[in-house]
Structure formats: C-alpha cells, structure tokens
C-alpha positions as CSV (number, residue, x, y, z in Angstrom):
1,X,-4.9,4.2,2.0
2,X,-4.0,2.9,-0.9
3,X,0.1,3.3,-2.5
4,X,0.3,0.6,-5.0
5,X,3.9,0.9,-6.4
6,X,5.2,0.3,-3.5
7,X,3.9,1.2,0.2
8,X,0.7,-0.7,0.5
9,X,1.8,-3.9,-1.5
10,X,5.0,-4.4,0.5
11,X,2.8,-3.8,3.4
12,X,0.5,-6.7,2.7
13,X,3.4,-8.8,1.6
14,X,4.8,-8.1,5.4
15,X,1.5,-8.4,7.4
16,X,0.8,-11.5,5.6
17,X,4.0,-12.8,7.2
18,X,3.6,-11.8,10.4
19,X,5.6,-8.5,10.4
20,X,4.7,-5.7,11.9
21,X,5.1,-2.6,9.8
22,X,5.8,0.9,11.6
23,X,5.3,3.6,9.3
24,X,7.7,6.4,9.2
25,X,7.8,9.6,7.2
26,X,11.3,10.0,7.2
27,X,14.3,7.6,5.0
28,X,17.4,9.5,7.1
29,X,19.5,9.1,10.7
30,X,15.2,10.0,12.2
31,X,14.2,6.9,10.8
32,X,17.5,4.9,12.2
33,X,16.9,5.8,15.9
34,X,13.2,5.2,15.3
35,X,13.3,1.4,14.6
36,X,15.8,1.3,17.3
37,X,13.4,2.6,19.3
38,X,11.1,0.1,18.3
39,X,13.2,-3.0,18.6
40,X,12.9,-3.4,14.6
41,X,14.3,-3.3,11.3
42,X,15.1,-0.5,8.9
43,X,13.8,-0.7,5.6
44,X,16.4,0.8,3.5
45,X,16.4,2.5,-0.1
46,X,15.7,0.5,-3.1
47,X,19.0,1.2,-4.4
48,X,21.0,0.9,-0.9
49,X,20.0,-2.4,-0.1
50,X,22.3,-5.3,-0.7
51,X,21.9,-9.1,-0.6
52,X,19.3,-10.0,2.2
53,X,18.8,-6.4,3.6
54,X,15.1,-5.3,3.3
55,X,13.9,-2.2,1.9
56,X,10.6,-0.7,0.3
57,X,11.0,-3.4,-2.4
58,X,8.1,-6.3,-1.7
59,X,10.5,-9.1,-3.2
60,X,12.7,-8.0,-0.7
61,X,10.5,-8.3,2.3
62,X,8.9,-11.9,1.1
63,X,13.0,-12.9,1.1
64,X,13.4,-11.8,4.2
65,X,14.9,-13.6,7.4
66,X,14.3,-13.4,10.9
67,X,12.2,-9.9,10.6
68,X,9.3,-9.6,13.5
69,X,9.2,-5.7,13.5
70,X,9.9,-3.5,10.3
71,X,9.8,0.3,10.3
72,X,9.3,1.3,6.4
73,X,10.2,4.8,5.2
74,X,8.0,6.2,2.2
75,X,7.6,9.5,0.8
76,X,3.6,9.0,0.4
77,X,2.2,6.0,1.9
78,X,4.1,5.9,5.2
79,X,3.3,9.7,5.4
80,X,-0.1,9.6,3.9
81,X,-0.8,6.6,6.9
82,X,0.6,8.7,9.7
83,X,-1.4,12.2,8.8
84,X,-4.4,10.0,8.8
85,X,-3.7,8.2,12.1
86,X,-3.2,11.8,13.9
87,X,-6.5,12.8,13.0
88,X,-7.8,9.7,14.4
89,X,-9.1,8.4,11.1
90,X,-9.1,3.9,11.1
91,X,-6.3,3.5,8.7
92,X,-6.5,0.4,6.4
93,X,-4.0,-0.8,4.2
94,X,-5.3,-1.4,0.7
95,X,-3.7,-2.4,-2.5
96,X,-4.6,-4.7,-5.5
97,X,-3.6,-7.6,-4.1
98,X,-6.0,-7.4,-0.6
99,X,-9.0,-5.3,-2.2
100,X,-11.3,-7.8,-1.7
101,X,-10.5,-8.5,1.7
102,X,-10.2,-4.6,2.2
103,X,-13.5,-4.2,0.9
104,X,-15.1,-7.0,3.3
105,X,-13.5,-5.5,6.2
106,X,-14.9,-1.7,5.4
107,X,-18.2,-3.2,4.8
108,X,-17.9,-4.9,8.5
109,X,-16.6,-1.1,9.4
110,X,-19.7,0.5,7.8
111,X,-22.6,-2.1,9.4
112,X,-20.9,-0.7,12.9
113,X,-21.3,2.6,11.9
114,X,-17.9,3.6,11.3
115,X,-18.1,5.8,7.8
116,X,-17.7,7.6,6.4
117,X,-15.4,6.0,4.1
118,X,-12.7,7.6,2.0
119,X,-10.2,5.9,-0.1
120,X,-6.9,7.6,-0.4
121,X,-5.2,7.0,-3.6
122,X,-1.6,8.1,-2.7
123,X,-0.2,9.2,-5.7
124,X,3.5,9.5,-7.3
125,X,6.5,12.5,-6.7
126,X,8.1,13.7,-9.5
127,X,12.1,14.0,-9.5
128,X,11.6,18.2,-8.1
129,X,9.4,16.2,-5.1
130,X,6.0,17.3,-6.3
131,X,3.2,15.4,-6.8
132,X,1.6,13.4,-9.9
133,X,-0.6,11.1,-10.4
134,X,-0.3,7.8,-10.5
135,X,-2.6,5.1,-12.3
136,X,-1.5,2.2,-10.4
137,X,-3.5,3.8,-7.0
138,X,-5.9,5.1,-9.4
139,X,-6.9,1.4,-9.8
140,X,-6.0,0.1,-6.4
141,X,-8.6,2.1,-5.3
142,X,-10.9,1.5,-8.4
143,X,-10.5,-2.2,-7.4
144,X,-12.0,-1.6,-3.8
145,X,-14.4,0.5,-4.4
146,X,-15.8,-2.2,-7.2
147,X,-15.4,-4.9,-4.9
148,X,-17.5,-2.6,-2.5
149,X,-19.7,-2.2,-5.3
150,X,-20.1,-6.0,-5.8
151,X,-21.2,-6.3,-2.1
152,X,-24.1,-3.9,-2.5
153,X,-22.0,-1.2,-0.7
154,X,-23.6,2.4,-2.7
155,X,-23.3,6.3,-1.7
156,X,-20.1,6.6,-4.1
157,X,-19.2,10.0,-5.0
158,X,-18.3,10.6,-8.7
159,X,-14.7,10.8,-8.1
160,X,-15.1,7.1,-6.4
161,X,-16.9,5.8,-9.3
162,X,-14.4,7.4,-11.7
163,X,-11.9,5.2,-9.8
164,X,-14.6,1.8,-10.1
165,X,-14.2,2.4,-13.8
166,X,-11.0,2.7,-14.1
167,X,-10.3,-0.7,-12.4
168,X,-13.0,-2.1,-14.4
169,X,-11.8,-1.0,-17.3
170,X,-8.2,-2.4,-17.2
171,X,-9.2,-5.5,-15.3
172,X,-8.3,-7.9,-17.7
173,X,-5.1,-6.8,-19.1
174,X,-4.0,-5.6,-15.6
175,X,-0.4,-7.0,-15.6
176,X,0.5,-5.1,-18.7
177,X,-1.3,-2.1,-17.5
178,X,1.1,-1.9,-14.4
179,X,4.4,-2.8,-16.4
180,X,3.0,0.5,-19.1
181,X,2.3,2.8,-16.5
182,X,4.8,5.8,-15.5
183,X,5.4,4.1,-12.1
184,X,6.0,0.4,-13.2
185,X,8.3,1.5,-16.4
186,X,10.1,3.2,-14.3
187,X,10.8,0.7,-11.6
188,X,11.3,-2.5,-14.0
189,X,13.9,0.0,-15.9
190,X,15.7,-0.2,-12.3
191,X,15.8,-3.6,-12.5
192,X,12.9,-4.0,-10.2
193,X,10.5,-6.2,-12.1
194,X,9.6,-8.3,-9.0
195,X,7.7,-5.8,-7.5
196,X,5.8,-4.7,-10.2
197,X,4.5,-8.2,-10.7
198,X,4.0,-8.9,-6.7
199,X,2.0,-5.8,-7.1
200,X,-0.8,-7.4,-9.8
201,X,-1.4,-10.3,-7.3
202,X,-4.9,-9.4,-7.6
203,X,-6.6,-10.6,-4.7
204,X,-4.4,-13.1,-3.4
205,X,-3.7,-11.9,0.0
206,X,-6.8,-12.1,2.6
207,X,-4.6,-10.2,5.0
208,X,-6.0,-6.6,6.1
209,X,-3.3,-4.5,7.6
210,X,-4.8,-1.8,9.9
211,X,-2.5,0.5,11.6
212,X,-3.2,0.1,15.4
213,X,-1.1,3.1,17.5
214,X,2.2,3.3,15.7
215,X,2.1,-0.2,13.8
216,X,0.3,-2.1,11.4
217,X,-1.2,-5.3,12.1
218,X,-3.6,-8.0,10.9
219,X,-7.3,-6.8,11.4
C-alpha cells in the first residue's frame, strides 16, 4: 500500500524508530477511545497539532518524544491498510523512501509463494471527499515495481508497468516533481515543506512496515 503524501512516509519514518503504528480509519472522538484502547498516542490533524504533539505530518513524528505506540488517522492509507487487512491480504507499507527494501521483501514474499502481488497506489480526496489521483503514489508505486524489475521480478500487468515508467521517467528530478505535483503544492502552501522533502528520501529507509493484527511493525 502505497500513500506517499503522507500515510506511508510517516509510517516508515515511525517504524524506523521503533513505533508502532495502528491504523485507524476514523480522525474523530472513535479514534480517541481507540488509542486509549491501545495504550498509545493520537495522531492529530496537521493543522490541530501544536508544538511537540504528533500528527499525520512525518517531521512531526521524527520530533517526537517518548512515543512507543501511535494510532494514525488517514482518509486513504489508514483505511486503504485496514480494508486490505480484513480480507486477509499481507499488508506492506511502501513509499519512496523504503521501495527498495519493499521490493526485497515482496520478492522474499513471492519465492514462498505468497502472490499474487498488487500494489495499491492510494490516491488523493478532493475538498467534496471524492477521489483523484495523485502522482506522488503513482510513483511510489512506479519506484517498487522498478526496483522489482531490477531484481528480475516479471508478470507486470500494463497498468504496473505504466506505473515503472512513470518512476523512471521523473527519477532524476524527483524532488521537484513532488514539490510540482497537486499534493506537494498544496501541502508546502500550508507551510508543510518538511514533509514533502522527508517524502523524496529515496531509498533511505531499509525499514519494511508490515501490519501484523491491528499494528504495523518491522518485517
């Protein structure tokens, strides 16, 4: 599953520290009594949290203190995650900074014979809550799938290699593809430049998140 801007990248940037991530379809009072349930902490709104609260910003979870258990609210990847977990699909979490490591781990996944293997790009929401595209996932899963690619790993459909393209085509200018695209604009216009550029860490986490019952964890 793959939500670039922000889901997936906050995700690794949790994992990575040793948080585990519950995710949780619902930002309201549902989501409150769920991490107290859980013993963990809320991830609030972007634009709620204040000085050293956490929320669906990755800047804000690398800054964060003293946070073992995190339940994150999103509209698409939290949700995304969960409708995939109920139908007892392996869940991994994939963005552009882990799709190498993603891409190893599937491989591993598909030598057991565990396919087949879909990549979810997760998409956007427009302000009236229906969907759009979104380039960013477009090349998240682009990046995978090429990396995939790279290791021999064949049997794409043509959507999938529509995807590998994509990536491959914006590869090297990938930081100013992310701050151009309808996602990132709109983010760095809320002041949120951090996370757009945590987001084109290409490759630098080695940390594969894979949601075990109710939480992610390190694979």
């Amino acid at each position: 599953m793959v939500d670039v801007l922000s889901f997936s990248t906050t995700l690794t940037v949790a994992v990575e520290r040793g948080i585990e991530v519950f995710p949780f379809r619902w930002a309201d009072a549902r989501a409150a009594a769920y991490a107290s349930e859980c013993g963990a902490v809320l991830a609030v709104g972007r634009s709620e949290a204040r000085d050293g609260e956490v929320s669906l910003s990755p800047a804000s979870v690398r800054r964060a203190v003293d946070v073992d258990r995190l339940v994150l609210p999103s509209p698409n990847g939290s949700t995304i995650s969960s409708a995939l977990a109920s139908s007892g699909t392996t869940v991994l979490g994939g963005c552009l900074r882990n799709a190498a490591s993603v891409a190893r781990s599937v491989a591993d996944l598909l030598d057991e014979g565990r396919g087949p293997l879909t990549v979810v790009a997760a998409g956007e929401r427009w302000p009236d809550d229906s969907l759009r595209p979104a380039d960013e996932d477009l090349w998240g899963a682009g990046a995978i799938l090429a990396a995939l690619d790279d290791r021999g790993v064949g049997g794409f459909a043509q959507e999938a290699r529509t995807a590998e393209r994509a990536f491959r085509s914006v590869r090297d200018e990938l930081g100013r593809a992310l701050v151009a695209c309808e996602s990132g604009a709109e983010l760095i216009g809320k002041g949120y430049a951090d996370d757009v550029a945590i987001a084109g860490e290409v490759d630098s986490c080695e940390v594969v998140p894979i949601l075990e019952g109710e939480r992610f964890v390190p694979r």
